[in-house]
N, C-alpha and C positions, 0 to 999 in steps of 0.2 A: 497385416501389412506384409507385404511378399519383399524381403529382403534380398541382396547380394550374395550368390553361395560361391562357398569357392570351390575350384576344379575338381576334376572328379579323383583326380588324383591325391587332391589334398584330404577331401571326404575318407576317403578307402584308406588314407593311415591312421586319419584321426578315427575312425572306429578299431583298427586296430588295437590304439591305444585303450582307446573308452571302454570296450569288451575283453580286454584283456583278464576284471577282476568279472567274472561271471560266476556263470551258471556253471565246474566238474569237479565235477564235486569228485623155566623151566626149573626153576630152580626151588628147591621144596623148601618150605617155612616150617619152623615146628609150634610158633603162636598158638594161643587157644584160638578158638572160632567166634567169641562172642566178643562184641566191644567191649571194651575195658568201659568203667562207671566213673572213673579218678583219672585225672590226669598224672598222676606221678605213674598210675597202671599203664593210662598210655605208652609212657615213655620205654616203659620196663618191656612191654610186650613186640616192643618195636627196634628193640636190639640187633636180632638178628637182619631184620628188614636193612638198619645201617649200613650192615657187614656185608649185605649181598650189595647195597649200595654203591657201596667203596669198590666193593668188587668188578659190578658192570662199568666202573669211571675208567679202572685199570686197563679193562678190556676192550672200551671205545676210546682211550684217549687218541685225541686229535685227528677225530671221526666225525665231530659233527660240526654242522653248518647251515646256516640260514633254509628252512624249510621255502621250497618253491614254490609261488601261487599258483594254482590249478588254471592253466588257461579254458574259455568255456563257450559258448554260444557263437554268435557267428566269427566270432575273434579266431577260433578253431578254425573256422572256413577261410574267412579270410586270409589269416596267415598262410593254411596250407597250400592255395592257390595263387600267394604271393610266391612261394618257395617252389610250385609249378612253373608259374613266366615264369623265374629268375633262370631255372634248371633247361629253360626248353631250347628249339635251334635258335640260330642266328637269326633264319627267316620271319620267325614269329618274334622275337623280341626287335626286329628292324619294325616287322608292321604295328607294332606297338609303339612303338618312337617314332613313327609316323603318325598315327593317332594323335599323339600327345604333341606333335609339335602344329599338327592340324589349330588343335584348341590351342595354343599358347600363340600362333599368329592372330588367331579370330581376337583372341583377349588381346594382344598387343595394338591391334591395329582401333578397337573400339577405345581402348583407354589414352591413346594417341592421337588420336585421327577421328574422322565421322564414325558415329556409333552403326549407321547404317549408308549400306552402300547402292546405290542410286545408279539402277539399268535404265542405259540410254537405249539401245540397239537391240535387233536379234543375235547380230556374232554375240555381245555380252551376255545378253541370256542363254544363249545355247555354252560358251563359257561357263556360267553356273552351273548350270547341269553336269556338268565336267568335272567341276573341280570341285564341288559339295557334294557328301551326299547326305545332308540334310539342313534348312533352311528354312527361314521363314518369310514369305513375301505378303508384304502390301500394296493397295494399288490407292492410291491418293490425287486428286485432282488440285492440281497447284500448288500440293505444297505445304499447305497451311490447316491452320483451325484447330480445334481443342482434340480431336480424334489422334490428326496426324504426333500432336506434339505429344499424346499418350503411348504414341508407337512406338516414338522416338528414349522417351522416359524408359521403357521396359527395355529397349535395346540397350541403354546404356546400362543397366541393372545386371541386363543378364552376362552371363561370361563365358558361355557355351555355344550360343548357336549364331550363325551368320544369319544378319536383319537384311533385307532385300528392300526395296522401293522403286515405285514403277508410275507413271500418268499414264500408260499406255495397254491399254487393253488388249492388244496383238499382242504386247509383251508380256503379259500377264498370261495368257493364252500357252506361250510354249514353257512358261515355268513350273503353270498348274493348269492342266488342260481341262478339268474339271469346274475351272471357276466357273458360277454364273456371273449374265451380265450385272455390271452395277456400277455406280461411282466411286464406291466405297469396299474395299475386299482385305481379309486377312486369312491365311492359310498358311500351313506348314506343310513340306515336303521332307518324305525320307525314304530309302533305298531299302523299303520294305514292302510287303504285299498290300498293307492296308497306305498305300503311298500319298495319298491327299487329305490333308484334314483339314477342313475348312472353321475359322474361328466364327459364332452363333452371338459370342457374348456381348457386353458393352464393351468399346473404346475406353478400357481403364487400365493402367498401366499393371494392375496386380493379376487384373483379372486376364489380362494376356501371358503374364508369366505364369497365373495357375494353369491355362490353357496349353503351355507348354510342356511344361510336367507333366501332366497327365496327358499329352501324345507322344511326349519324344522315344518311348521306346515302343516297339509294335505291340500289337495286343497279346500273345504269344512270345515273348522274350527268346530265342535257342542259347543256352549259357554256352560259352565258348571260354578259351585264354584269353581271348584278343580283349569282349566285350564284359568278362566278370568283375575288373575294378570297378566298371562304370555301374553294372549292376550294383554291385554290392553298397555302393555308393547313393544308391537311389532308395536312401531305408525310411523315408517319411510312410510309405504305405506298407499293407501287409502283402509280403512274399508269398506268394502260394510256388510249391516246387512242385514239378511233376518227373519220375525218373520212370523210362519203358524205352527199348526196345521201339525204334520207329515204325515200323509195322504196325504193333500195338498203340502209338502213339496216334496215329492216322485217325485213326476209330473215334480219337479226344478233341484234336482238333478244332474242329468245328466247332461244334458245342461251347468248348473252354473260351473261343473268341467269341461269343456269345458273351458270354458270361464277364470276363474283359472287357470289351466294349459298354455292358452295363453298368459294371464298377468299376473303371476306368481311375475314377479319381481315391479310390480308397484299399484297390486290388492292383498288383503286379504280378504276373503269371509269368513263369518260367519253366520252361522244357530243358532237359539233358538225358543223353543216349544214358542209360543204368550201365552199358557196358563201359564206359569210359569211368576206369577208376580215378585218373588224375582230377575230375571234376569231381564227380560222385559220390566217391571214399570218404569224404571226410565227414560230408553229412551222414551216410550213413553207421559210420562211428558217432556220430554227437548223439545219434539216436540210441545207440547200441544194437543197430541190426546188422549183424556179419552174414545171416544170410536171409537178404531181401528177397521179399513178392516178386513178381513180374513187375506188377505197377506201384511205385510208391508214392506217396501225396503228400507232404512234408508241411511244415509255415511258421513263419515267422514275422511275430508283432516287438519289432526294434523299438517300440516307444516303452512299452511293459518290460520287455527286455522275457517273454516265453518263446516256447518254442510250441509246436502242435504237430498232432499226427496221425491221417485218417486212418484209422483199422481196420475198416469194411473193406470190403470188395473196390474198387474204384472201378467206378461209372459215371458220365457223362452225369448223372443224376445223384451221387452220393459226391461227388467231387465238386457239385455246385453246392449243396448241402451242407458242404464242411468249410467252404469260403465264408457263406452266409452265417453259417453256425460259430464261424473265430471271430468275423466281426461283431455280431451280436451278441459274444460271448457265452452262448449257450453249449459252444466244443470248450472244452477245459483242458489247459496246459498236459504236456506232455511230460511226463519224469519217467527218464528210466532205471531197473531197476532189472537184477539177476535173479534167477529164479528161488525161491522162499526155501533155505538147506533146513537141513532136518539139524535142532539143536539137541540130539535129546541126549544128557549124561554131558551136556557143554557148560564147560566153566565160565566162558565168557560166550554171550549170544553172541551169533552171526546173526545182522541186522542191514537188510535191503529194502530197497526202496517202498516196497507191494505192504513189506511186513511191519514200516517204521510207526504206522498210528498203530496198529495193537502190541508190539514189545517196546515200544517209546511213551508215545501219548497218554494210550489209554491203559499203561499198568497202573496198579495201584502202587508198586513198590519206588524209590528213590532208583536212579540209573547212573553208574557214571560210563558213558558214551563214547567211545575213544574212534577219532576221525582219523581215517589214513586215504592214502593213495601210493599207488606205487611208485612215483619218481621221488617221494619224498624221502630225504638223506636223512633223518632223523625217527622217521616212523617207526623201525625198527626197535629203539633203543625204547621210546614211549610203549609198544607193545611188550616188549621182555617186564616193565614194568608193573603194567599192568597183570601181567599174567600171574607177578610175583603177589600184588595187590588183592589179587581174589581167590590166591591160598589163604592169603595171610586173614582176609577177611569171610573167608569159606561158612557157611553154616548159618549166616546172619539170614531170618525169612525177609527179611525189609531191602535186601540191598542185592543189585543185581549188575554185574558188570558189562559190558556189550561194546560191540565194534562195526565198521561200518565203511566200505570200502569208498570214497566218493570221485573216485573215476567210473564208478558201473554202476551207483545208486546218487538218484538222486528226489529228493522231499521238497514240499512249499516251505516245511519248516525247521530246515534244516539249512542256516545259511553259512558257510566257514570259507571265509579265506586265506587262514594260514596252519598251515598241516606241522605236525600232528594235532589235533583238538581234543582236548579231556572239557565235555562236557558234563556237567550233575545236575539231571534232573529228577527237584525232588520231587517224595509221591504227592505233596499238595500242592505244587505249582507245575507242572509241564511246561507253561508257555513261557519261562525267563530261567531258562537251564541258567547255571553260574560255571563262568569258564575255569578252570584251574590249570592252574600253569604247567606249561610241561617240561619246562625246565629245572622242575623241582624235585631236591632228592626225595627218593623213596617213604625217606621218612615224614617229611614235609606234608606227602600228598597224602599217604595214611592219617594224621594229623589231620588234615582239612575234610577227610572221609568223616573222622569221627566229632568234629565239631558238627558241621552240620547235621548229624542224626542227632545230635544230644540238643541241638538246637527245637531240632523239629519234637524233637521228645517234651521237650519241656512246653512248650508250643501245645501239645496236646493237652497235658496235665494241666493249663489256667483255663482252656477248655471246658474241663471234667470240673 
């Protein structure tokens, strides 16, 4: 059933909100190195761990504060090109409030007045033309019957587009010059090159509002300020982005509206100049590419909530391949991920994205995992931690410490939304790591280190 959506303006906050929880992710010890066997050992070998404890409290008092959620996926996008319009001329945010007050008379006047507005004349038609630039016209003989009253249904449904009506075939003529003859006609009009689309389907009120979706933006999208809320606003289908140089672009073109017009109802294609950082920049930040190809090929599946990213070459032929290939799911999500550093003589692993199933997953040892980002106001205090944590636990072959930046990596299975993250995975479960608090002193989190290996220990021995 094709519901009632609301404006495009409401859509494009409400994702804001909705994507906001996403996808973006020194001090020497003199302890022995092995776990204590006794808990009273515990306590005893964890003395000093207190004292440095106490120490870092001293030193960060009235430093910390609620760690901030990683904003992630298109929420990024969106935001930063909400904070574009906000920042840009007068001239561009007036033709934006013209837009919007475009749609807010059309919604006023249907939820008031006739859903659909009824040309008598050519002045009124040539009038439409004028003052729309996009619309949908019927052409109905008298009025009536189960067809017309399904036009009518969708009109009042929809809240976007101006509904036309017409008995007169001349009139029908200067709205869509394309029409063929007939009794019965429904077509959409818009101030794009692919400008006529004529409606094939049945007289069914759903079936003309799926009809409208899947033409109201042309086959070829060009992103712009003016038209990105609305884009971003249209996330039922998969976005394919394409960013080149127009020149370059020329060459895709064709083809890409090929491709468009095939998949119409399950694909949106979109162009942007690559030189235009104010659009551009942000996705290629989500990606982690600071310094893009010529041609990039991007996408995004809003109902999964991935992202995707063709690697090849882009060509009219690799770029219909990688549409086909995210729909049918044979192209696999994109995680980025900084290049694999050399650990070697590291107390704590450096851990990215490329590298997280073989120093994560597939170790045999127990991990405890510490999650940062860099805006995070507390991350700091959780790494000195840690760091203190795997002197103190230095020497043990079963336990490994490791970090993992998740602004610049990012895994399937690695999902955290509140930063710092201490997670322990041990070596016989990888897949249900156990969070441990990070608010917890020193001592605390040594404590919860050595219960679980004494756990997993005994675990082996009913085993044996």
């Amino acid at each position: 059933m094709f519901t009632a959506k609301p404006t495009s303006r409401s859509v494009f906050f409400s994702l804001l909100l909705l994507l906001l929880l996403a996808i973006f992710t020194a001090t020497s010890l003199s302890s022995e190195p092995t776990a204590p066997d006794e808990d009273s050992g515990d306590l005893g070998d964890l003395q000093e761990l207190i004292a440095l404890d106490e120490e870092a409290d001293l030193s960060s008092e009235g430093g910390r504060h609620e760690s901030k959620d990683k904003p992630s996926g298109a929420e990024l996008l969106s935001r930063a090109h909400r904070i574009v319009l906000e920042l840009n001329s007068d001239n561009t945010k007036s033709a934006i409030d013209e837009a919007k007050n475009q749609e807010i008379v059309i919604w006023r006047k249907k939820k008031t007045g006739a859903p659909v507005l009824r040309i008598n004349s050519i002045n009124e038609a040539t009038g439409i033309l004028q003052k729309h630039s996009m619309f949908v016209v019927g052409l109905f003989e008298g009025f009536e019957g189960p067809d017309y009253e399904e036009y009518k249904k969708a009109a009042q449904i929809d809240n976007e587009i101006q509904f036309i009506e017409t008995s007169s075939a001349e009139i029908l003529k200067v709205l869509f010059p394309d029409a063929k003859p007939a009794k019965l006609f429904l077509g959409l009009v818009k101030s794009e090159p692919e400008k006529y689309t004529s409606f094939e389907g049945t007289f069914n009120a759903n079936e003309i509002l799926q009809f409208l979706e899947d033409n109201k933006f042309p086959l070829v999208s060009v992103l712009t300020e003016l038209n990105s809320a609305k884009v971003f606003s249209s996330a039922s289908k998969l976005q394919v982005f394409v960013f080149a140089e127009p020149d370059a672009f020329k060459e895709l073109l064709e083809p890409l509206q090929g491709v468009a017009k095939e998949y119409k109802s399950k694909i949106m294609l979109i162009y942007a100049d690559i030189r235009d950082d104010n659009l551009v920049k942000p996705f290629l930040t989500l990606f982690g590419l600071e310094e893009p190809k010529d041609i990039v090929v991007i996408a995004f599946n809003y109902t999964i909530g991935s992202k995707y990213l063709l690697e090849s070459t882009a060509t009219p032929r690799s770029i219909k391949g990688f549409c086909l290939g995210v729909l049918d799911g044979t192209v696999p999500p994109y995680y980025k991920s900084q290049p694999a550093p050399d650990n070697k003589d590291a107390s704590i692993l450096a851990v990215v994205g490329k590298t997280f199933d073989d120093l994560i997953l597939n170790s045999q040892k127990n991990i405890l995992l510490e999650v940062h980002t860099p805006w995070c106001i507390t991350c700091d205090t959780t790494s000195k931690q840690m760091e203190k944590l795997a002197k103190h636990f230095k020497g043990l072959e079963n336990l490994v410490f490791a970090r993992i930046d998740a602004s610049e990596n990012e895994h399937p299975k690695l999902q955290v939304d509140d930063y710092p993250a201490l997670l322990f995975y041990s070596a016989r479960d990888k897949s249900n790591p156990i969070k441990f608090p990070t608010k917890s002193s020193l001592k605390d989190l040594a404590t919860l280190i050595n219960k679980r290996l004494k756990e997993q220990d005994a675990e082996i021995k009913d085993e044996l």
